[in-house]
C-alpha positions, -999 to +999 in steps of 0.1 A: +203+727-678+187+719-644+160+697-642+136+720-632+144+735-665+138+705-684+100+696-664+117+669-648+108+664-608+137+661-585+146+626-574+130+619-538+160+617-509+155+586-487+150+598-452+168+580-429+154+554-403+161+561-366+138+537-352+129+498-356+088+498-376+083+462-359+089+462-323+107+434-310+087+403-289+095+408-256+093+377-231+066+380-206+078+391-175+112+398-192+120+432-170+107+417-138+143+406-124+156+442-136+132+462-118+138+442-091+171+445-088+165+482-092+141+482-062+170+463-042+198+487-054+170+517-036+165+497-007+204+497+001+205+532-002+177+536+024+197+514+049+229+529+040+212+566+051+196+549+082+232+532+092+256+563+087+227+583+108+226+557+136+267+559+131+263+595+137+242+592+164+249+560+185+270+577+214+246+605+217+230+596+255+217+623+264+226+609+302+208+581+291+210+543+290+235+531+264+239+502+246+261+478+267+230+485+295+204+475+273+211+450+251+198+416+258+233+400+236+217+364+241+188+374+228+200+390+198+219+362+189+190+338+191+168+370+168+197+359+145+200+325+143+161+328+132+164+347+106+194+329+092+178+296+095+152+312+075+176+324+047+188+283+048+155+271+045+142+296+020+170+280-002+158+249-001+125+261-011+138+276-044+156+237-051+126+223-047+111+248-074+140+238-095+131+202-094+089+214-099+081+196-069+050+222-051+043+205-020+082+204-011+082+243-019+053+249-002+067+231+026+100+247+028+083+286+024+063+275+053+094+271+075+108+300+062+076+319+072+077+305+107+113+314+112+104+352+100+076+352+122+097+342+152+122+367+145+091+392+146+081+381+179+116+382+195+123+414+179+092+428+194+098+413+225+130+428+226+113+464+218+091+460+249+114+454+272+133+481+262+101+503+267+092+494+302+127+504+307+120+538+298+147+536+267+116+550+242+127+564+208+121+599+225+146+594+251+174+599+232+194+604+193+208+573+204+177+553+207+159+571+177+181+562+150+185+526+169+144+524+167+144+536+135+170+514+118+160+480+132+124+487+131+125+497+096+142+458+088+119+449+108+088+463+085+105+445+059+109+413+073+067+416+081+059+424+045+084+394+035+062+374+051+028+386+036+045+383+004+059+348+012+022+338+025+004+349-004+027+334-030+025+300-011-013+305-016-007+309-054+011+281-059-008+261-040-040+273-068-024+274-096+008+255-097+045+267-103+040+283-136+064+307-150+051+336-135+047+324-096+083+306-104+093+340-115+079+358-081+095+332-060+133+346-071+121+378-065+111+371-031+141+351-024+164+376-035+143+400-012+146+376+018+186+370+012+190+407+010+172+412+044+200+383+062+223+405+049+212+438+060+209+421+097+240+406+098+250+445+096+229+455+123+234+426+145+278+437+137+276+477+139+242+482+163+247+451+190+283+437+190+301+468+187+276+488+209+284+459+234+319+468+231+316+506+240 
């Protein structure tokens, strides 16, 4: 007989457990690097679209001025050597974090900071000569996507350097705790990642267009 028959209930089934009831600890911060590596990752692909459309477009005139006529090669070079002292320097601010030492990394991010603003100011120098030249982004496909590409490093490069001037404010209040020692990689890995997008443009937008 069943046990319905009998009066007796049917034995409960065990449902199954899909999910963790206690949620794991989670460091603080923990995700940080990931997302910012993530961010990174998007970043490439902007410059990636922005370099195969200046690739696309870098011999496109329009009975204009190209690139061997208006580039300043000098002058790129010395943009260059900026920034990469920066990326040097920037290094030696992180060992100083490392060692826990504030004033050193305070000291180092403000080189770093003076080199990014010096690349700013040639860069923009380099911008205004090319306007009073009449090569304007409107003048050509050539000199849109050129506009377009380095100016866009060049927006990053300027919030670099808010971000690198408002972190060496925060460690100068409240020490290198965790957190600001945490943001510091971040913004190192962001500044390192900025060297190497301009050692692209300096190799596929100068040197080569200097070759054409």
């Amino acid at each position: 007989m069943s046990d319905l028959t009998l009066g007796h209930a049917p034995a409960e089934t065990e449902v199954p457990e899909f999910y963790l009831l206690d949620e794991h600890e989670h460091a603080e911060g923990g995700s940080t690097m990931l997302g910012f590596w993530i961010y990174l990752m998007s970043d490439c692909l902007l410059f990636a679209i922005l370099f195969a459309t200046y690739g696309v477009l870098s011999t496109n005139y329009a009975a204009g001025p190209s690139p061997k006529a208006l580039f300043d090669l000098p002058m790129v070079a010395a943009n260059t050597t900026m920034l990469l002292l920066s990326s040097i320097t920037c290094g030696f601010a992180m060992l100083a974090m490392n060692e826990g030492k504030v004033f050193r990394t305070q000291a180092w991010l403000v080189v770093t900071a003076l080199f990014g603003m010096a690349f700013l100011g040639i860069e923009l120098t380099e911008f205004g000569h090319l306007i009073a030249e009449g090569a304007t982004p409107q003048r050509s496909a050539f000199l849109s996507s050129f506009f377009t590409l380095v100016s866009t490093h060049g927006l990053h490069v300027t919030c670099g350097t808010i971000w690198m001037i408002t972190l060496m404010v925060q460690v100068g209040r409240y020490g290198l705790t965790v957190a600001n020692q945490r943001r510091l990689m971040c913004l190192s890995l962001f500044w390192h990642f900025l060297d190497v997008i301009w050692i692209g443009v300096f190799t596929f937008v100068y040197l080569l267009g200097m070759l054409r």
